[in-house]
C-alpha positions as CSV (number, residue, x, y, z in Angstrom):
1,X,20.2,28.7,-15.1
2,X,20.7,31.4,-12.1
3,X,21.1,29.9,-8.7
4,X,18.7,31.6,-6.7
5,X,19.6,29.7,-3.6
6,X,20.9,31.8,-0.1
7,X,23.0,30.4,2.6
8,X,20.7,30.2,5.9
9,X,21.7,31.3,9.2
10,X,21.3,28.1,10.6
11,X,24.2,27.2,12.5
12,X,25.5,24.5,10.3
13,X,29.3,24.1,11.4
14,X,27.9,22.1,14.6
15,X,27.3,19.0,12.1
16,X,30.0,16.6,10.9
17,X,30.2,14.4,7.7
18,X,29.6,10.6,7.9
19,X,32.9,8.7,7.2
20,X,32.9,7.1,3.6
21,X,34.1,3.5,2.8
22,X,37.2,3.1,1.2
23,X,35.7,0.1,-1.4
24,X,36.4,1.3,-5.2
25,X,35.1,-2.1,-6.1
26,X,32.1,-2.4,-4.8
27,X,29.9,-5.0,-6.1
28,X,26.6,-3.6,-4.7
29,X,24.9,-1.0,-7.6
30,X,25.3,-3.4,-10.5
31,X,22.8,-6.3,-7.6
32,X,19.1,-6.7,-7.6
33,X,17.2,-8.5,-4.6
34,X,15.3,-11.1,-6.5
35,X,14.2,-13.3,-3.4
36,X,12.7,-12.4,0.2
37,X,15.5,-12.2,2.9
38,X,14.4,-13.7,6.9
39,X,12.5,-11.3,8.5
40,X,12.4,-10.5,12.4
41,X,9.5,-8.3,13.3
42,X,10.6,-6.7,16.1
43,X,7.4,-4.8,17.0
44,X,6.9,-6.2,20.5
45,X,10.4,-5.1,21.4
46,X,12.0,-2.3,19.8
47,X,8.4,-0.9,18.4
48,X,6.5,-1.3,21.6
49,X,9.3,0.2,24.2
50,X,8.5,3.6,22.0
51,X,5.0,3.7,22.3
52,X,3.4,7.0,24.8
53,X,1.2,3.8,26.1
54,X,2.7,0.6,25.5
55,X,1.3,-2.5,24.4
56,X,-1.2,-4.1,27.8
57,X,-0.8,-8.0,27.5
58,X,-4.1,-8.6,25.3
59,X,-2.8,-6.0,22.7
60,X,1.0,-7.9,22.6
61,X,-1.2,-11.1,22.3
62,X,-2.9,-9.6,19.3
63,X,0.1,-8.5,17.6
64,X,1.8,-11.5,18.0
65,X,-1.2,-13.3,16.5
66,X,-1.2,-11.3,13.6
67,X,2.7,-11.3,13.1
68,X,2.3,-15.1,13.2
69,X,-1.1,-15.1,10.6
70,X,1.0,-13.0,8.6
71,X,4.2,-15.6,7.8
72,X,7.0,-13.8,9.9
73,X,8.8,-17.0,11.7
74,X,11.7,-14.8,13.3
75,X,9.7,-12.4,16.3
76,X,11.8,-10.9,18.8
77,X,8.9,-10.8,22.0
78,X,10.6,-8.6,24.4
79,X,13.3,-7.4,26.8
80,X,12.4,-10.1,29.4
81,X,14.8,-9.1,32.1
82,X,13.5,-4.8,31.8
83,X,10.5,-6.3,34.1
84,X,7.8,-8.3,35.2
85,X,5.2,-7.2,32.5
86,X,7.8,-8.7,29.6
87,X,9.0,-11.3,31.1
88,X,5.8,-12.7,32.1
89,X,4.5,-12.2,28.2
90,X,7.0,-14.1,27.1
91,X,6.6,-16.8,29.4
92,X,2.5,-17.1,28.5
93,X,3.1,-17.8,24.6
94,X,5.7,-20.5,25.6
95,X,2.9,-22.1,28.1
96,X,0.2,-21.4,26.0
97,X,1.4,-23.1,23.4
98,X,0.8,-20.0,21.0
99,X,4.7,-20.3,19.1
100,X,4.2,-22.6,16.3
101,X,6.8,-25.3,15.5
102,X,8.6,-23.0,12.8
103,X,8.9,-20.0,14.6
104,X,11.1,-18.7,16.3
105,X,11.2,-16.1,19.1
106,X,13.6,-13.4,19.8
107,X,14.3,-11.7,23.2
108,X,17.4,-8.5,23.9
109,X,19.8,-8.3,26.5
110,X,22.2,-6.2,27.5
111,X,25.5,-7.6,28.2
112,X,25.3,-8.2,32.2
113,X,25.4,-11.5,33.7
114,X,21.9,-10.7,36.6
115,X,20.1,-9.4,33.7
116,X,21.5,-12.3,30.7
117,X,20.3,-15.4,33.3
118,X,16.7,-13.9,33.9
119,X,16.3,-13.5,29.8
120,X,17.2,-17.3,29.6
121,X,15.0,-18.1,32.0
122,X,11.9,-16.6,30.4
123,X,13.0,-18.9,27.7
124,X,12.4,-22.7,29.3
125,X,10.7,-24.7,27.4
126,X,10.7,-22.8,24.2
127,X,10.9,-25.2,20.7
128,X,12.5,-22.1,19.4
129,X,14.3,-19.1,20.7
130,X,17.4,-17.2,20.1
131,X,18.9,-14.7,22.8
132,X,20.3,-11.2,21.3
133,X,22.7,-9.5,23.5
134,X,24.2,-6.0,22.7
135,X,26.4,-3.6,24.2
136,X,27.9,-0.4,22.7
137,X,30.9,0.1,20.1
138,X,30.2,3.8,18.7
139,X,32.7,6.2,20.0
140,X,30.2,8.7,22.0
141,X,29.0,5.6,23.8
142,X,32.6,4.2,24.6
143,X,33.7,7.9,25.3
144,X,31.1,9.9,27.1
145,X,28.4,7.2,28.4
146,X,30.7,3.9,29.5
147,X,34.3,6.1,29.3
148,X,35.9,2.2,28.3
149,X,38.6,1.6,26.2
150,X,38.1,-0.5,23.0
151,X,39.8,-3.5,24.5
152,X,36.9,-2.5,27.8
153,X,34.2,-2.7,25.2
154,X,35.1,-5.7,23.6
155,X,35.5,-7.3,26.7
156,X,32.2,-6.6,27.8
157,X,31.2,-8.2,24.2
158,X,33.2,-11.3,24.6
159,X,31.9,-11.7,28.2
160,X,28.5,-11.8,27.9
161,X,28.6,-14.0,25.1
162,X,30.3,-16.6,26.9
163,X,27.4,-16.0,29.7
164,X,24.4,-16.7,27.6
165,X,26.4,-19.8,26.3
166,X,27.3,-20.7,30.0
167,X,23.3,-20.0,30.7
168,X,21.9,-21.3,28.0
169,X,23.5,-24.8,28.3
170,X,22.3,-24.5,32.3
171,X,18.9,-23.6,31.8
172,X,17.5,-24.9,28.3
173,X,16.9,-28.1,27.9
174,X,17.3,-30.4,24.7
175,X,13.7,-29.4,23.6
176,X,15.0,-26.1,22.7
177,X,16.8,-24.9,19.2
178,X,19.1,-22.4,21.0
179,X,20.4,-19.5,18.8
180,X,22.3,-16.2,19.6
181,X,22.8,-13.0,18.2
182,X,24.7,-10.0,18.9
183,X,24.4,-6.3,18.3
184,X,27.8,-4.3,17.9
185,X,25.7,-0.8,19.3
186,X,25.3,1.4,16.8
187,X,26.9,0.0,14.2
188,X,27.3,2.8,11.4
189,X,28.7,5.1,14.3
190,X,31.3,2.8,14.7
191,X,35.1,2.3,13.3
192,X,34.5,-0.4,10.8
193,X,37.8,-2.3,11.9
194,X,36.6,-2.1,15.3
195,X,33.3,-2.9,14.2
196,X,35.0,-6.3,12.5
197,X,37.1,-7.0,15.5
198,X,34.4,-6.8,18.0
199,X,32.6,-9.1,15.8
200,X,35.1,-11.5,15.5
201,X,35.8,-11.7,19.1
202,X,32.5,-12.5,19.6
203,X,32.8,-15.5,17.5
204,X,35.5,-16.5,18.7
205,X,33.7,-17.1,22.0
206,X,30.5,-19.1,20.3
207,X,32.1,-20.6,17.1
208,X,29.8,-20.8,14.7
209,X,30.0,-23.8,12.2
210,X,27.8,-26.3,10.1
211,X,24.5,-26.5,12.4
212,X,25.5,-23.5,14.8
213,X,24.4,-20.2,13.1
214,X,25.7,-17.1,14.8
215,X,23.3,-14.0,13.5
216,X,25.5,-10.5,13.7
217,X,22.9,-7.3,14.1
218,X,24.7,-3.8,12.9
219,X,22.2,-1.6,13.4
220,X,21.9,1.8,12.2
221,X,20.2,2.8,15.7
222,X,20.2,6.0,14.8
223,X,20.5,7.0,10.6
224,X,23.2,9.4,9.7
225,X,24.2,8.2,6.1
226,X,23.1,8.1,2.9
227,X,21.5,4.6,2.1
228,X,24.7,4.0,-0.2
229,X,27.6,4.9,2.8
230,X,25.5,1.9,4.6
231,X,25.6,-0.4,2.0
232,X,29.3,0.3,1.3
233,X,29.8,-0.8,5.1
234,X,27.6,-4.5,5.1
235,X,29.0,-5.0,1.9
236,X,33.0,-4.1,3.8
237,X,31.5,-6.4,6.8
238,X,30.6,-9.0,4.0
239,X,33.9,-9.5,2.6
240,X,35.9,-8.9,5.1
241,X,34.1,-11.4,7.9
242,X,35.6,-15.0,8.8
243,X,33.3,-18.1,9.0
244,X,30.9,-16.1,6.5
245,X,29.2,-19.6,5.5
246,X,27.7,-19.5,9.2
247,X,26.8,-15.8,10.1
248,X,23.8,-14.9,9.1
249,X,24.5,-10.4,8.4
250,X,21.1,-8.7,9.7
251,X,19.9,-5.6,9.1
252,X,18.5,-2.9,11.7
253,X,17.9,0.7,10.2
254,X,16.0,3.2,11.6
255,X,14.6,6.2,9.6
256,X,16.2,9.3,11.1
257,X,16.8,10.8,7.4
258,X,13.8,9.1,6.1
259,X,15.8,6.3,4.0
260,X,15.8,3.5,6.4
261,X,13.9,1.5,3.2
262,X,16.6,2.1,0.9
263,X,19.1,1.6,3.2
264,X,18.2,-2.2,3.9
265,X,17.2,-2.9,0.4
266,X,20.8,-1.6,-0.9
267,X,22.5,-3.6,2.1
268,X,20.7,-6.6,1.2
269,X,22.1,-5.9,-2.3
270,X,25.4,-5.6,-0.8
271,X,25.1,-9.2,1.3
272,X,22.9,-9.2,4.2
273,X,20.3,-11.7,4.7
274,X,18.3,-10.5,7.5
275,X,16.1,-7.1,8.0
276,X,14.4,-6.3,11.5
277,X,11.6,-3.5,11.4
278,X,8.2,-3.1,12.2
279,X,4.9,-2.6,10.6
280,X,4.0,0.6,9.3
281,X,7.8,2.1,10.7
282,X,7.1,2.3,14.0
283,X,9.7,2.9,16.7
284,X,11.8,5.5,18.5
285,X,11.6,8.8,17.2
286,X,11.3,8.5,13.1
287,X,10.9,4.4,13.7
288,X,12.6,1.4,12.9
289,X,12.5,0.4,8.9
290,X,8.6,-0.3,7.7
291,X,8.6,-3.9,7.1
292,X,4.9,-3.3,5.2
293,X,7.0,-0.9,2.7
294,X,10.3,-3.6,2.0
295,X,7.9,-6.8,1.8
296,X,5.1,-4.7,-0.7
297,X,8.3,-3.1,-2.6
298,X,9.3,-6.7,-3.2
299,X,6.1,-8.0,-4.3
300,X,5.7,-5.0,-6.4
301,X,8.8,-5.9,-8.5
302,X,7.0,-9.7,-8.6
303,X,9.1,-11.2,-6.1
304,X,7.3,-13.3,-2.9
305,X,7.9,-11.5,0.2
306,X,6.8,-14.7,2.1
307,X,4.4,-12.4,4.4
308,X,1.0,-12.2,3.6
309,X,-0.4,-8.8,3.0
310,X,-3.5,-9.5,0.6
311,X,-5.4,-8.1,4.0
312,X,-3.8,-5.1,4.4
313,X,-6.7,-3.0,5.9
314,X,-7.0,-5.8,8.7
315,X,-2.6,-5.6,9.0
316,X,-3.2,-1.6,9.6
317,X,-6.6,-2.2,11.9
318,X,-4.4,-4.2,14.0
319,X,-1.8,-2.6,14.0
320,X,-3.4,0.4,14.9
321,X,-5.6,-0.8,17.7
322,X,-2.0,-2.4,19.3
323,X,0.1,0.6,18.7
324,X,-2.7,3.2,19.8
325,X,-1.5,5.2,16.9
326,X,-2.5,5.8,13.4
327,X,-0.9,4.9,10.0
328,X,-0.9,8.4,7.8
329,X,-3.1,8.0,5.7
330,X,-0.5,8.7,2.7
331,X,1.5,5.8,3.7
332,X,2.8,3.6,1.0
333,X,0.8,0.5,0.1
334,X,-1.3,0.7,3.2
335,X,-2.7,4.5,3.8
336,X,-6.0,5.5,2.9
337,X,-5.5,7.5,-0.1
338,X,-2.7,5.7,-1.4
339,X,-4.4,3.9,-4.6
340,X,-6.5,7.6,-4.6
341,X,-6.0,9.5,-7.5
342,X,-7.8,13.6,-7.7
343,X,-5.6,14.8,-10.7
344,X,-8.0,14.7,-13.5
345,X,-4.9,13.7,-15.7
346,X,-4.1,10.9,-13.0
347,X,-8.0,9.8,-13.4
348,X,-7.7,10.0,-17.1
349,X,-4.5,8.1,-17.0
350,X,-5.9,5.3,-15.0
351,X,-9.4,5.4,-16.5
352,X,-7.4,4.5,-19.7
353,X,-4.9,1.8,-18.4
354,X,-8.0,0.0,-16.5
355,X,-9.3,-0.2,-20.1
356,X,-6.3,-1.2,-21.6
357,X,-5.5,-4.3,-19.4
358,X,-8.9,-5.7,-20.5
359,X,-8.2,-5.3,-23.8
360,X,-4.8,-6.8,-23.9
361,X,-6.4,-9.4,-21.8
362,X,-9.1,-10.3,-24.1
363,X,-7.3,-10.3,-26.9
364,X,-4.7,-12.9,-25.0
365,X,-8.0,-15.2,-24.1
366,X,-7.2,-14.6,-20.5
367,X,-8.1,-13.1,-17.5
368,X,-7.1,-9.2,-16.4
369,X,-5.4,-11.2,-13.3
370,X,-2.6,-13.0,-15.3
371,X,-1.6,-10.7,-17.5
372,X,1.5,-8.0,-16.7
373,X,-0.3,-5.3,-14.2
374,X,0.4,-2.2,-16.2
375,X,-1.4,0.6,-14.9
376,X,-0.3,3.9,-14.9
377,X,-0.4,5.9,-11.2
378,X,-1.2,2.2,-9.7
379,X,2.3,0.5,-8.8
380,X,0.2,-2.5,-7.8
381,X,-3.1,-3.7,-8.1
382,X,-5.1,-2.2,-4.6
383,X,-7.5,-5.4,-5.1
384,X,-4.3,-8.0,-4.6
385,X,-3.8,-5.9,-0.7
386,X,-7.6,-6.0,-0.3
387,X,-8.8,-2.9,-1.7
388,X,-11.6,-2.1,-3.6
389,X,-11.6,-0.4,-6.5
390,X,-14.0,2.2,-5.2
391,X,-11.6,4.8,-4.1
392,X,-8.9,4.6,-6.6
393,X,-10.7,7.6,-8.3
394,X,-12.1,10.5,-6.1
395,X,-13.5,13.9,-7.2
396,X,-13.1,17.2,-6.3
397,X,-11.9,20.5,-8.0
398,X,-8.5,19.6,-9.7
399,X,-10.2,16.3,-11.1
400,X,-11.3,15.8,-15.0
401,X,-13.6,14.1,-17.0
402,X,-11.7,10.8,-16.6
403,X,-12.1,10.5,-12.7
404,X,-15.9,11.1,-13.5
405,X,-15.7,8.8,-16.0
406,X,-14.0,6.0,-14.1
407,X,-16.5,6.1,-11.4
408,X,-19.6,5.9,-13.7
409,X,-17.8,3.3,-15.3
410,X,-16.7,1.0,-12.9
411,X,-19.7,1.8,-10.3
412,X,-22.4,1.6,-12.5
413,X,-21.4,0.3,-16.4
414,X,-22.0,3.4,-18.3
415,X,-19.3,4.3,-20.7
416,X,-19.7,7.6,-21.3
417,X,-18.6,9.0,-24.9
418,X,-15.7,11.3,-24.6
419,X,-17.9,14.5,-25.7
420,X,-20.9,13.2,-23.0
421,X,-17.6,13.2,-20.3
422,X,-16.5,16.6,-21.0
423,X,-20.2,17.9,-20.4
424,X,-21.0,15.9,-17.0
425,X,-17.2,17.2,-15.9
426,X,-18.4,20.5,-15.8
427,X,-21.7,20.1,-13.9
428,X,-19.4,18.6,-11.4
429,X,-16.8,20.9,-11.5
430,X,-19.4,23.7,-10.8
431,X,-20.9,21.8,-7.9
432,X,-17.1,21.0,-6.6
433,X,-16.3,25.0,-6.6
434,X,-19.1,26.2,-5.4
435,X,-19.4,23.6,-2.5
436,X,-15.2,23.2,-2.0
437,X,-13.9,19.8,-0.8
438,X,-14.5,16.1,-2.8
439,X,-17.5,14.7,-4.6
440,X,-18.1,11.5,-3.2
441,X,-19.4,8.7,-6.1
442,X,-23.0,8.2,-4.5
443,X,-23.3,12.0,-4.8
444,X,-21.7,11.8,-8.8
445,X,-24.5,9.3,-9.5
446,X,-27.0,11.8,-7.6
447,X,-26.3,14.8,-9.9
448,X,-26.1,12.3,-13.0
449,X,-29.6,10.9,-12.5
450,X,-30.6,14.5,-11.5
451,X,-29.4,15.3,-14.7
452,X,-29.7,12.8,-17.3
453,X,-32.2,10.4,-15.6
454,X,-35.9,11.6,-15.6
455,X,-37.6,8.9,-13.2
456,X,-41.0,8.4,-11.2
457,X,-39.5,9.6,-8.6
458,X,-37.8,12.6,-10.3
459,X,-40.3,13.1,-13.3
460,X,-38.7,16.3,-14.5
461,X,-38.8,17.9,-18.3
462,X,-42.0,18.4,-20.9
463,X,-42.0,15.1,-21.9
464,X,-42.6,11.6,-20.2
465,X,-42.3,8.3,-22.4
466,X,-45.4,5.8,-21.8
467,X,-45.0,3.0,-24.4
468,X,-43.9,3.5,-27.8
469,X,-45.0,1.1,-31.3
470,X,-42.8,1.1,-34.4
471,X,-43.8,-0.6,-38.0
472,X,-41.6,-1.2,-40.9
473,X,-43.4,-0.6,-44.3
474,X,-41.8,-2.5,-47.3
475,X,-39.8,0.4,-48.7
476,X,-38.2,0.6,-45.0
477,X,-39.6,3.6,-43.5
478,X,-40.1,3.4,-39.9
479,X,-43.3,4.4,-39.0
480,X,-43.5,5.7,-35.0
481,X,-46.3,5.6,-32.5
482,X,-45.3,7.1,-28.7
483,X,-47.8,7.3,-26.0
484,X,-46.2,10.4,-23.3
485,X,-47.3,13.1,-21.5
486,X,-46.1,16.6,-23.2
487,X,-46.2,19.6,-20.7
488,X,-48.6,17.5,-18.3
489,X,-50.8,16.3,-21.5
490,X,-51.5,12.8,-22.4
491,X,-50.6,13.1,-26.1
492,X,-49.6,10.3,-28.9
493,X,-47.0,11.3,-31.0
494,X,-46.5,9.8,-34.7
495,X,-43.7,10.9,-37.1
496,X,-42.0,8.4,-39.6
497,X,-38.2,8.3,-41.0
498,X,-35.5,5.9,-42.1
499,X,-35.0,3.8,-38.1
500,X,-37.1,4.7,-34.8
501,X,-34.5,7.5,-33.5
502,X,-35.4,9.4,-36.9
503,X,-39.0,8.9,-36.7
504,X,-38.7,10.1,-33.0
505,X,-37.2,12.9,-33.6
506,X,-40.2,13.6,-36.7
507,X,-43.1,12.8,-34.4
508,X,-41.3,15.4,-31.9
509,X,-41.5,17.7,-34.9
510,X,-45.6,18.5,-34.0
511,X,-45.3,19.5,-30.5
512,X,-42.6,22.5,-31.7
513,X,-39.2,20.5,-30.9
514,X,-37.1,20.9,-33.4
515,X,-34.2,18.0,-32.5
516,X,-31.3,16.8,-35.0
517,X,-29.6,13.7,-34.4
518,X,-25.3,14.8,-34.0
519,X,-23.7,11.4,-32.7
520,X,-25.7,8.0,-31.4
521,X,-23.8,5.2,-29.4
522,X,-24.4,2.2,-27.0
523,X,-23.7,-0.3,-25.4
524,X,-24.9,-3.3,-23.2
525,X,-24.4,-3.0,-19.6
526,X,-23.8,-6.6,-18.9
527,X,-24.0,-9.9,-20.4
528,X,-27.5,-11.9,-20.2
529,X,-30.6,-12.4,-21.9
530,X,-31.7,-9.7,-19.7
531,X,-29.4,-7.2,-19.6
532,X,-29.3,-4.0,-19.6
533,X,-28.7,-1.2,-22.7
534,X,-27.3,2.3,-22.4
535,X,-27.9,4.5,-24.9
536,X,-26.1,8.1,-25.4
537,X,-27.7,10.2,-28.0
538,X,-26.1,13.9,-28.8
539,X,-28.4,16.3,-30.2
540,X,-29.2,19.8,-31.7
541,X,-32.1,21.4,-29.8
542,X,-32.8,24.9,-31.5
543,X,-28.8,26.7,-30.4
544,X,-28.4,24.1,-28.0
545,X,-25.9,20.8,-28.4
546,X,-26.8,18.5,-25.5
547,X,-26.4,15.3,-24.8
548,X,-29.2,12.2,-23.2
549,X,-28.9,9.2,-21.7
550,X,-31.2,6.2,-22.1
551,X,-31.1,2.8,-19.9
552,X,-33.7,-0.1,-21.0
553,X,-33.4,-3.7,-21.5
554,X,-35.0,-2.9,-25.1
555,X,-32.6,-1.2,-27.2
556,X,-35.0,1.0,-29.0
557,X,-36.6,2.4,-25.4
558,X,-33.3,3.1,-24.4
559,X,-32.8,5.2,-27.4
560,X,-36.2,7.1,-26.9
561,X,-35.3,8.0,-23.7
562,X,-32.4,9.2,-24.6
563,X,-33.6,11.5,-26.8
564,X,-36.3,12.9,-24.1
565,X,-33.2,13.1,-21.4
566,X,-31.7,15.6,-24.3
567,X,-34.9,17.3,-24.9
568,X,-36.0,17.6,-21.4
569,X,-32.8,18.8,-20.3
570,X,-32.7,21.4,-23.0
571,X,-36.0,23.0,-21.7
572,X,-34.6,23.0,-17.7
């Protein structure tokens, strides 16, 4: 094929290539993450310090509320020592009492003595807390923002570690489970053997052993590889790190190419244990990685994210109302149209695989909910996050018989024969391009009564049913009395044949309607003494081939009426 493609006159030659990983055997692409890893929701950090408005203290309180309902036990609260209004957030959860036993709270540092004392400090009396100091490795920060040498840098890392030890031990007393992390700043921008030594320094300092975790952060502050390149480095950092048993490798991407997801699912693949995000991607500039996306993408593939998102409307509410921003309404798992299908072969599809689960359920003798979810255009089932089933199908010009379909269906019971779906799709699809824009389903049902289903209130056509008397004669003819009003007339029809439809269509016979039967089906609307029948009836009427609708608890009503929604709508 012909390569149509032209170079651009973008100025292209100002952008380097990320540096690739010498590791021929990588173990990474042939792994599969087949449990949850920790999480640390770092939204009242990382996510808030990039919000236009940030978070006032009854907003923090009500994401860190919901983090909590939701199962995270790793939170990182704040930058204590950036101010008054995070330190004194941090110190109202501790004396409130609002941190349960199990989690544990996280708060950042930089690596300066002043600023690493007052973040211990907003720690005292915490059951829980870990401190995470950083300081920059990258080359552009060591070159052109600190101008330090790499023995400078590491320094400053190896300092500051041995200050929240020194601090720690002053200020927090035995009630507190003490932890520490650090943060070799940004990680993916720097050498990996710096990146290793830095690291290795640092432990050196804290020496991590059997009861003394020491958690190493490499972020990818800011995303300039492919999602492979990154897992090609945790997986180097994995191998190639001393005292592995006791390091726990977390995981910080951001989302600057838009792969942040992949990136910390591949490095989990490739060894780490830990991922910070937030909900819904929020942070600086393109966010930190969507912890909603990893934890659904998990439970998608059947494995337990250990966070509870079957409330995922309420997760986004909150989320919202804390953030003062809104989650696109195309975002995975938790945007408005996400379980939304318009495509009429999309509608078709799923109209079809909703049908086929509750066959293959039935015919196991179980219920639709624990069988294999196999439903095309639906990675997961919207009611297991919440959702209704109501706007998995919505209508509006490129949409087919099987959207309309679904929604008769599943809002109000009617099956609709194929044939009768093709018809009704294109008294929508008229409406939908002459009007523009969707069909909601209360307005589907509006034009399918207003078409179908003569009532009281809409008594349109030649012909009204009253009551109706059918008698069986020994040699099985059906004999067929019907009390209606023809053309405004009380009138009783009579006509006989071989079952009531056929004697129906005989008595119609003497007020001029010539009606053949073409195709007849029904079914019952629910289960009960009392329930409901629908009845579809396809007829000839003179050069027309129409179709009626019937709904009765009696069977044989429903097919009367069925016939007069065929024959009324022929005469419209």
């Amino acid at each position: 094929m012909p390569n149509f493609q032209r170079p651009t006159s973008m100025p292209v030659h100002k952008y380097g290539q990320y540096e690739q990983v010498d590791i021929p055997d990588r173990t990474w692409p042939g792994k599969r993450v087949t449990a949850a890893p920790r999480w640390l929701s770092t939204d009242l950090r990382d996510g808030n310090q990039a919000l236009i408005d940030p978070m006032s203290p009854a907003r923090k309180r009500e994401m860190f509320d919901l983090l909590v309902r939701m199962g995270y036990k790793e939170i990182e609260v704040g930058f204590p020592a950036s101010g008054e209004t995070d330190f004194a957030f941090v110190r109202s959860i501790i004396e409130e009492g609002a941190i349960p036993d199990d989690v544990t709270i996280s708060v950042l540092t930089q690596a300066r003595e002043e600023l690493i004392e007052r973040t211990v400090q907003s720690l005292k009396g915490a059951k829980r807390a870990t401190v995470h100091l950083y300081n920059a490795t990258a080359p552009t920060f060591r070159e052109i923002v600190f101008r330090g040498s790499k023995e400078q840098i590491k320094q400053i890392a190896i300092d500051g570690t041995q200050h929240v030890i020194d601090y720690a031990e002053k200020i927090l007393g035995p009630e507190t489970t003490f932890g520490y992390q650090y943060s070799p700043e940004i990680f993916t921008d720097t050498e990996l053997d710096f990146a290793l030594e830095v690291c290795e320094a640092v432990m050196e300092v804290y020496k991590p052993g059997p009861g003394r975790e020491i958690i190493l952060n490499l972020p990818a502050t800011v995303e300039r590889s492919t999602p492979s390149t990154h897992a090609d480095r945790f997986e180097w950092m994995h191998r190639n790190l001393s005292n592995r048993a006791y390091v726990c490798l977390s995981v910080h991407p951001h989302n600057d190419r838009g792969t942040a997801v992949a990136a910390a699912e591949l490095a989990l693949m490739a060894g780490a244990d830990r991922i910070e995000g937030c909900l819904f991607g929020q942070g600086e500039r393109t966010g930190n990685v969507d912890l909603v996306t990893l934890g659904m993408n998990l439970f998608s593939q059947g494995v337990d994210p250990q966070i509870d998102f079957s409330d995922i409307d309420e997760i986004r509410r909150t989320a919202e109302y804390c953030n003062q921003m809104e989650v696109h309404p195309r975002h995975p798992y938790a945007g408005d149209l996400v379980y939304t299908s318009f495509s009429g072969s999309h509608q078709d599809a799923i109209k079809k695989g909703f049908e086929a689960m509750g066959a293959r359920a039935e015919a196991a003798g179980k219920s639709v909910d624990d069988i294999e979810w196999a439903v095309p255009y639906l990675p997961i089932d919207p009611k297991d996050v919440g959702r209704s089933y109501e706007a998995v199908i919505r209508v509006n010009s490129q949409s087919g018989k099987g959207g309309i379909a679904y929604v008769l269906k599943n809002d109000h019971k009617l099956d609709l024969p194929r044939r009768m779906q093709i018809e009704f799709s294109k008294i929508i699809q008229a409406k939908t391009d002459a009007e523009g824009g969707e069909v909601t389903p209360k307005e589907i049902w509006s034009v399918f009564q207003d078409e179908y289903l003569p009532n009281a209130e809409n008594p349109w056509g030649r012909i009204q049913v009253k009551a109706g008397q059918s008698t069986t004669d020994t040699d099985g003819v059906d004999t067929l009395t019907v009390s209606a009003d023809v053309d405004g007339e009380a009138t009783v029809l009579t006509g006989t044949g071989n079952g009531p439809i056929s004697a129906f269509f005989d008595a119609l016979q003497a007020v001029g309607i010539d009606a053949r039967l073409l195709d007849y089906q029904e079914h019952t609307m629910s289960e009960g003494a009392s329930a409901q029948a629908a009845s579809y009836i396809e007829c000839a009427i003179g050069d027309k081939v129409l179709w009626g609708i019937g709904i009765d608890a009696n069977t044989t009503r429903a097919s009367l009426k069925a016939v007069v929604s065929a024959v009324n709508r022929s005469a419209r």
